[in-house]
N, C-alpha and C positions, 0 to 999 in steps of 0.2 A: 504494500500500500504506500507505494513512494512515483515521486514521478522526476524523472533524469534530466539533470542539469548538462553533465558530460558525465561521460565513463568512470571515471572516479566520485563522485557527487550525487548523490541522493535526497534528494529535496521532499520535508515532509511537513506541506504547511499544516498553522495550528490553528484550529480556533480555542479562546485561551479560557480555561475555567471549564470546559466541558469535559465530563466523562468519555464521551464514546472516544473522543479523539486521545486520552491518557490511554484506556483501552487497549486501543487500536495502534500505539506507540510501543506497549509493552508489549504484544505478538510481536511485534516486528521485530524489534530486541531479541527477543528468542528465537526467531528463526532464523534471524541473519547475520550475520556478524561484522563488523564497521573497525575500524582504526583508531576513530577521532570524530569526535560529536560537533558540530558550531550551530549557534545561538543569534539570532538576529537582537543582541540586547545588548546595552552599553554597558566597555568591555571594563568599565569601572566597576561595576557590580560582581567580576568574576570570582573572586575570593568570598566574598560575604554570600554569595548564592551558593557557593558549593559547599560552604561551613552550615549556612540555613536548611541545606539541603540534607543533611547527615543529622541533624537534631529529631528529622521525623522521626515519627509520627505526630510529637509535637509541633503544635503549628506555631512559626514565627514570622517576624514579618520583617523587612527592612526598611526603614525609615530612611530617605533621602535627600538630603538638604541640599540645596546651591546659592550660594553666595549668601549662606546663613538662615534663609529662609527654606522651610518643609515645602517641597515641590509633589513629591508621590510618594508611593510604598508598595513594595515587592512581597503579596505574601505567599507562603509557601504551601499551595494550594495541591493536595493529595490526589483534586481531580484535572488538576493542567497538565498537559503534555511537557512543556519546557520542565516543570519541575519534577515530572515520573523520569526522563531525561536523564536530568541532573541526578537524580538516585540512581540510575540504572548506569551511569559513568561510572559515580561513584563504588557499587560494588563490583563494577567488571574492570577498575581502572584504566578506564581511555581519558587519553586527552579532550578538554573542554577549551574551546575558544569561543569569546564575545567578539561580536564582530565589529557592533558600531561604536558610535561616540553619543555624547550627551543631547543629541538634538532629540531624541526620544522622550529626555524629561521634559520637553515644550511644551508635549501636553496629551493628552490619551489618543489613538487611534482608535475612531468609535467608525466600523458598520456593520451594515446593515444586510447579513446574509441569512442564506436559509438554515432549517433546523441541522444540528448538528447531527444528529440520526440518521438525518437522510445519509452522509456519507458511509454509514458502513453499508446501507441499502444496493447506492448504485458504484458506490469506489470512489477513491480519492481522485481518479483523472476525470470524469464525469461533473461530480461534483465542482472542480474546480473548474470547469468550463460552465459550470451555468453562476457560480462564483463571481467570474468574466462578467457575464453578461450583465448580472446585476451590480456590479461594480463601476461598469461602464457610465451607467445611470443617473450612479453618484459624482460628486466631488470628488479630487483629486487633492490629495494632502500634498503642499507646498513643500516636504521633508523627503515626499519618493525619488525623486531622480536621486538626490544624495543620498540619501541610503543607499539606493540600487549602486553607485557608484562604488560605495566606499565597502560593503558587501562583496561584492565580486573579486574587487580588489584583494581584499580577505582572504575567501575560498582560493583564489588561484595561487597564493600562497599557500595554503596547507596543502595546494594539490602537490607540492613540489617536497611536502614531506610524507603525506599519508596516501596510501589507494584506496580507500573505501573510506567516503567522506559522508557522515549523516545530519545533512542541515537543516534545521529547523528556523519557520518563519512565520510571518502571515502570509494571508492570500493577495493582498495589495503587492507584497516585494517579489512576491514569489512571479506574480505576472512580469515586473518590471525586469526580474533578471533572465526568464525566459526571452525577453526580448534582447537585453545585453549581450547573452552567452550565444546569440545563433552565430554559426561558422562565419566568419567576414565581418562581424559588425561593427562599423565604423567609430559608434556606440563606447561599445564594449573594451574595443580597443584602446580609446581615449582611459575608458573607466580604471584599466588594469595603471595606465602611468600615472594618472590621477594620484591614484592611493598610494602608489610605490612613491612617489617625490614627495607625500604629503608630508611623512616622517612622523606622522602621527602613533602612539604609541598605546592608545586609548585609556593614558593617565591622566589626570582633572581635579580640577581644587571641590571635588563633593567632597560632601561629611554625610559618610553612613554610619546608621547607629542600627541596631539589631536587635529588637523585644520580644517577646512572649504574647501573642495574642489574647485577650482577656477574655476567657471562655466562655461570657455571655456575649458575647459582641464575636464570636468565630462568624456567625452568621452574613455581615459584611463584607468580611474579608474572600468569603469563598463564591465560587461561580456556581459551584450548585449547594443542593442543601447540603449541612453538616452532617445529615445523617447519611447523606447518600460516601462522603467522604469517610463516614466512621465505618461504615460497609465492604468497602473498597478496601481498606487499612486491614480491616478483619481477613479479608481473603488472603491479603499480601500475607499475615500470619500462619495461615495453615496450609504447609507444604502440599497438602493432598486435595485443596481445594479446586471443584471446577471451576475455570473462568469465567465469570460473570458476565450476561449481557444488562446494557444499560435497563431494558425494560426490567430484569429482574430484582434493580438497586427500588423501582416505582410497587413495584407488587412488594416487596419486604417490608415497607412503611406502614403498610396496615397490617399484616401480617405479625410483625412486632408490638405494635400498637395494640393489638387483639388480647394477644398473649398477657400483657399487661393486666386486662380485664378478666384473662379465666379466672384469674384467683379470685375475683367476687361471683359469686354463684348465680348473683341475681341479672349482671348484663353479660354473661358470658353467652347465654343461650341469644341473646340479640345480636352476636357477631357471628354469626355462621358463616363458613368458608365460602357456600354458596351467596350470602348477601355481602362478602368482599368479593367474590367475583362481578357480581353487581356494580359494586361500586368500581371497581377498574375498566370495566363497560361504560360506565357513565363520565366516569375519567377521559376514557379515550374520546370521547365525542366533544366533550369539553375542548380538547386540546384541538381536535380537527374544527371544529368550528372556528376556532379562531387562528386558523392557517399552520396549526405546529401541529408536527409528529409525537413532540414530547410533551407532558405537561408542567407547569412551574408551579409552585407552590398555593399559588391562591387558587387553580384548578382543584389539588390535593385536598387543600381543605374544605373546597365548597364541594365535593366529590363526597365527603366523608361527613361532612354535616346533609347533607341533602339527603344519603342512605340510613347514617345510623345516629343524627341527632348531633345537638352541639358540644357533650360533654364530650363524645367522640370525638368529635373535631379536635374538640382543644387539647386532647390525649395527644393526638396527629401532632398538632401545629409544634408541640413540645419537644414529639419524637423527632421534629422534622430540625429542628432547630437544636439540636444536642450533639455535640460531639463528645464520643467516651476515652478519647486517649489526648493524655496532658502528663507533661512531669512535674509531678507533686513539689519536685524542689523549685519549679517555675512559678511555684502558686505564692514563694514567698519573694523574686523578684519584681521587679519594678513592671508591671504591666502595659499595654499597647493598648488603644481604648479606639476602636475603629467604628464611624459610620458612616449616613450618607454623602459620601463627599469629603470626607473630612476626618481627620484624625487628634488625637490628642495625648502627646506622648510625656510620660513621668514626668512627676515636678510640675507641669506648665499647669496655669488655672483656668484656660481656654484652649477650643479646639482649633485647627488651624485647617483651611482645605487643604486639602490634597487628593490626587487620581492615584487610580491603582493601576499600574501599569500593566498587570495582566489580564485588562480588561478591554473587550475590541466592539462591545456591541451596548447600545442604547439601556437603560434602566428602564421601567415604567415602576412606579413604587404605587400599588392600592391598598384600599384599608379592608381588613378583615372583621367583620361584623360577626361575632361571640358572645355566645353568654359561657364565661366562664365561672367555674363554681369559687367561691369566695373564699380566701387565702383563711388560714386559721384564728390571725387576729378579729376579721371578721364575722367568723362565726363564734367567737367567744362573746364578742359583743353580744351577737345576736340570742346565744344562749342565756347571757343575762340578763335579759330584754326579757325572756319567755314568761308570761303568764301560767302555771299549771292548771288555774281558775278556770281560763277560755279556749276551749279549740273547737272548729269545726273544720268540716272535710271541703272541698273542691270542686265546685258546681260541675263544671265540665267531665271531672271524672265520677260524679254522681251518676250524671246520666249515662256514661260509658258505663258501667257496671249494672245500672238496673236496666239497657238494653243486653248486655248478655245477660242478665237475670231472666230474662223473659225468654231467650231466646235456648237456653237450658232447658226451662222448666216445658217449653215446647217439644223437643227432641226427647229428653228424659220420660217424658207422659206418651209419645208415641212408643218407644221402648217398652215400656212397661206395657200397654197391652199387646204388643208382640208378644211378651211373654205367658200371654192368655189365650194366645188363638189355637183353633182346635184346626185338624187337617182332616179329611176324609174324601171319599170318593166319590165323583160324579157322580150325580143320580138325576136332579131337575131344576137348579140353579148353581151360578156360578159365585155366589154369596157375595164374597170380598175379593175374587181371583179366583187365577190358576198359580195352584202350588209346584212351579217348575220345577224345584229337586227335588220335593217326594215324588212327580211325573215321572221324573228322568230312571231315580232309583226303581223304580215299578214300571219302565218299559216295558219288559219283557211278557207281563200281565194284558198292556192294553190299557188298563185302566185310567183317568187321568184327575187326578186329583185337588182338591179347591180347597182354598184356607177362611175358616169365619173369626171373623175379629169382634168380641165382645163391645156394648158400648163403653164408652168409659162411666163409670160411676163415680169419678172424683177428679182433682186435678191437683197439682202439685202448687205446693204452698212453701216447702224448703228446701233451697238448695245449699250444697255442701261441696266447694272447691278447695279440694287439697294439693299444695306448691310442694312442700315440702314435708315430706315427714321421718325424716328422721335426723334432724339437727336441732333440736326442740331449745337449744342453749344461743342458738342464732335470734331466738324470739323474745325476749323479754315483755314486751309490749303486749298484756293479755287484753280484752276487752270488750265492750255491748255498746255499741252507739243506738239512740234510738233516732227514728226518722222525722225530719223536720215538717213533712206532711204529707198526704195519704199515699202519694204514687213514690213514694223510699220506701225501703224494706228496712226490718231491722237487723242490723247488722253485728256478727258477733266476729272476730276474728283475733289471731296474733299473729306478730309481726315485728322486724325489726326495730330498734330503741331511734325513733325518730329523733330528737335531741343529737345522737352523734351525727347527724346531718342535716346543717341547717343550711340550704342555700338561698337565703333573702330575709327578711325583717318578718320575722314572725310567721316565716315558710318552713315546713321541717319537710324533710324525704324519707319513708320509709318503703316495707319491702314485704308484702304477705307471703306470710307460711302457710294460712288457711283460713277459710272464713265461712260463714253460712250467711245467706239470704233468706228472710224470714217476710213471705209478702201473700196477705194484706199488714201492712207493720201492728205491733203491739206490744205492750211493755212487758217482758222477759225478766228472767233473774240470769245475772249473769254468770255463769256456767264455771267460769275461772277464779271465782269469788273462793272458793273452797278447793285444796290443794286434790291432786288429783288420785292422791294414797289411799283418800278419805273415801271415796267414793272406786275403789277400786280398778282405776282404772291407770295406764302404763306410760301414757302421751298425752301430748298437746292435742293431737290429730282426734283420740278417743275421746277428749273433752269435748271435742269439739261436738264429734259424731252424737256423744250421747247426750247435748244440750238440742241440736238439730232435734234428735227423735223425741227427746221430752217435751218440745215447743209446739211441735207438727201437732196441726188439727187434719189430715191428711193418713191415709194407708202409706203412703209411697214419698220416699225421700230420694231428690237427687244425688251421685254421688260421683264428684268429677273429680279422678284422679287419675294418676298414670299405671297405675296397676288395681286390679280389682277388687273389692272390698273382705278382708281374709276373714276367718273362721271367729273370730273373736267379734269381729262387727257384726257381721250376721246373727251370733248366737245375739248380744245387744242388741240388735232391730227385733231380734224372736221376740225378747225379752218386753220389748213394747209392742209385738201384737203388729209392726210394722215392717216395712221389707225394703230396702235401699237398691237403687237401678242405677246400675253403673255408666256413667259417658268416660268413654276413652279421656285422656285428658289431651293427647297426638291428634285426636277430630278437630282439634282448633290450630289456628296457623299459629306461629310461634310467634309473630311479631302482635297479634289477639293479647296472646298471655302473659306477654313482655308488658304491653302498655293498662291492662289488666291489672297487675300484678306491682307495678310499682306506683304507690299514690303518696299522695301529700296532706297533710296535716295545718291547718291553718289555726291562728292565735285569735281568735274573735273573727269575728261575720266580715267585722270594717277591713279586715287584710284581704279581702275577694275585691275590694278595688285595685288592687294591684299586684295581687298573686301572678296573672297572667304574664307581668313583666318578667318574671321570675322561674315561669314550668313553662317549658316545653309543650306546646301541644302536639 
């Protein structure tokens, strides 16, 4: 993936900060083998980029002054080509030559080319011709012909010590020296005595100085995310690891991010591997809509808020912006404080601008719109804010739950007289059907058989949805709320200790284990009032069940869980003369159960003016 300058010379331009192209520098490295590396970068920098360049995985950066004032800064970015380079010199020791001089610190070479993706698609020669085209388009930096000049000049000297020369550039110089280097060029020619009588030696009165990136602020300094560079570092770690494609650094970040959440029980069942495929679906289109192959950050996170919610996101946004490798003895030097535009280095009490010179392409900087959950200082406030006096529940998630109350007690009650129908054999009506598998079973008879369904004589008044049952130490929260008026059930359930989770002013989050609906509502004893020794029973789940049966004015209780109600429940429903009808608790989609299943707690009625600010709907 190189395109030839002359026979000795290998030209491999960069675009700077991007993955695919560090990538697609280290294959290369490994399959082929080079003399001598050169560098389109001023050749004052050589020393302090090859010492920066050995400190990885630690990221540093070089601060660059002229004529006393901070001009740019060099940092040492895991996912740049020039600096996978400069490490791949350094452990195969070849020599390193900078080529230029200081016209580079004048000021950033900023364009405007396509996704860097596309290169490893159609190839580096391909690519760099439609490079061409859209370069043509643009402006021409007043610095090219000089460079191109002073560059050639360069190469043709190493050509006279090394045979396999591996140059690295942009695609602006790289155009200009293909034109330089053709056979005859009058150009070129001029360029070679240029440099040779220049006597330049590419020493200069900078003052570099050399910091430790300040680990919240990596995010600036790097071309893609920090986590896509802590990925990349990881791989360089494990001798046995496959090489990475760029899309698999974009699929890792929820992936990780997921993982995160299994160790809570309650969103772990809301990240399913098929809803982050989802979400990398919705990624991709994201990214093509807006003319890129790849996606950039505020894609990722509005990808990851749009499928699995904001707290999601803001997991994402964190993982995205984390780098995991730093040397602890760096934490107690003088730190590097980078942002946009502008830097601020030890000691000074203002920032001062400055560019990064390994940057070649435009910024657009948007704002991410989050509700991120409230740091700990504010939920300590907000704990000692809490009223124990006032709490009520959450309009919107009222009615969410007494529409699947309804729509239980519906399925549950057709069940149940399934359970009564008789089957027999055709004779002079077809009753309620045909009974297709006892037909089928009694082919060979002829006979064809019809099922009668009783009417119903009752209808279901309790239901009974069990989350969990057997972590009963996860529950503290027991409880009977009664209904604010006629179309609420009464509700009996336990649940997580809301208090450890308060995300807004007199908002809590909690997490049910199980609960019963009790509808048409009426005032109840609450079932958890009395320990559960007392009345012989083993769980939370049993309380639960044997408050449901003692409450029901009803034959038949619903009973929604994930496995079917065992020998001990049943003997207990015997017990009350009453029978429990199982619903699978897998009949409902997971994202149902998810939003189900986690509710909120409010401090007085007056907090439903502004709860919404605060939940998710």
């Amino acid at each position: 993936m190189t395109l030839s300058l002359t026979p000795r010379i290998s030209a491999f331009p960069v675009r700077h900060g991007k993955a695919p192209f560090a990538m697609e520098l280290r294959k290369l490295l490994w399959e082929r083998r080079f003399d001598a590396i050169a560098f389109a970068l001023p050749a004052g920098l050589r020393q302090d980029a090859l010492e920066g360049a050995e400190a990885l995985p630690s990221i540093r950066a070089l601060v660059i002054r002229v004529d006393g004032a901070v001009r740019a800064y060099f940092p040492f970015d895991p996912c740049d080509a020039y600096v996978e380079a400069l490490r791949q010199a350094g452990q195969r020791r070849l020599p390193v030559e900078f080529l230029e001089d200081d016209s580079l610190l004048e000021g950033p070479l900023i364009q405007s080319l396509p996704d860097a993706y596309l290169a490893k698609g159609i190839g580096l020669e391909k690519y760099q011709q439609v490079a061409k085209q859209i370069l043509a388009g643009q402006g021409v930096d007043d610095r090219l012909e000089h460079r191109g000049y002073l560059v050639l000049a360069g190469l043709r000297r190493m050509e006279k010590r090394f045979a396999k020369i591996l140059f690295l550039c942009d695609f602006p110089l790289l155009g200009k020296l293909q034109e330089l280097f053709q056979e005859g060029s009058i150009a070129g020619l001029l360029a070679e005595t240029e440099g040779r009588d220049s006597g330049w030696d590419g020493s200069g009165g900078l003052d570099i100085r050399s910091y430790p990136v300040k680990p919240g602020l990596v995010f600036f300094a790097l071309g893609e995310l920090p986590f896509y560079a802590g990925e990349m570092e990881k791989e360089r770690r494990n001798p046995i690891a496959e090489p990475m494609d760029y899309l698999d650094l974009v699929k890792r970040i929820f992936i990780e991010t997921r993982n995160q959440f299994l160790a809570r029980p309650g969103e772990a069942g809301a990240i399913s591997i098929k809803k982050v495929q989802s979400a990398l679906i919705f990624l991709r289109n994201l990214a093509v809509q807006q003319g890129r192959l790849t996606p950039d950050l505020l894609d990722v996170v509005n990808a990851a808020k749009g499928v699995f919610g904001n707290a999601f996101a803001a997991k994402v946004l964190e993982a995205a912006r984390f780098y995991p490798f730093f040397d602890p003895a760096e934490l107690e030097e003088d730190q590097l404080e980078i942002g946009r535009d502008s830097l601020r280095e030890p000691g000074e009490s203002e920032p001062a601008p400055a560019f990064n010179l390994l940057e070649d392409e435009p910024k657009v900087w948007k704002a991410i719109n989050l509700k991120k959950e409230p740091d700990r200082e504010k939920q300590r406030s907000y704990r000692y804010a809490w009223d124990p006096q006032g709490m009520c529940s959450h309009t919107p998630e009222d009615e969410r739950i007494e529409g699947f109350n309804r729509a239980v007690r519906r399925r549950s009650q057709d069940l149940d007289l399934q359970g009564f129908a008789r089957t027999e054999k055709l004779t002079s009506s077809l009753k309620d059907g045909i009974d297709i598998r006892e037909t089928l079973r009694n082919w060979t008879t002829g006979g064809i058989y019809v099922r009668e369904i009783p009417p119903a004589k009752g209808r279901m008044d309790t239901v009974v949805i069990l989350f969990d049952q057997d972590n009963d130490d996860r529950y503290p929260s027991r409880t009977t709320w009664y209904a604010e008026h006629q179309e609420e059930s009464t509700l009996t359930f336990f649940a997580t200790d809301p208090l450890a989770k308060l995300i807004g002013p007199g908002i809590a989050e909690s997490e049910y284990g199980g609960l019963s609906l009790l509808f048409p509502p009426r005032p109840v004893r609450n079932v958890f009032a009395a320990p559960a020794e007392e009345m012989g029973l083993r769980s939370l789940s049993e309380q639960l069940v044997y408050g449901a049966l003692l409450n029901s004015e009803e034959k038949s209780v619903a009973y929604v869980s994930d496995r079917k109600p065992g020998l001990r429940m049943k003997r207990m429903a015997a017990g009350f003369k009453k029978r429990l009808v199982w619903v699978p608790l897998a009949s409902f989609s997971t994202e149902t159960l998810r939003r189900l299943r986690k509710f909120h707690i409010l401090n007085g009625k007056h907090v439903r003016a502004w709860a919404s600010r605060f939940i998710p709907e």
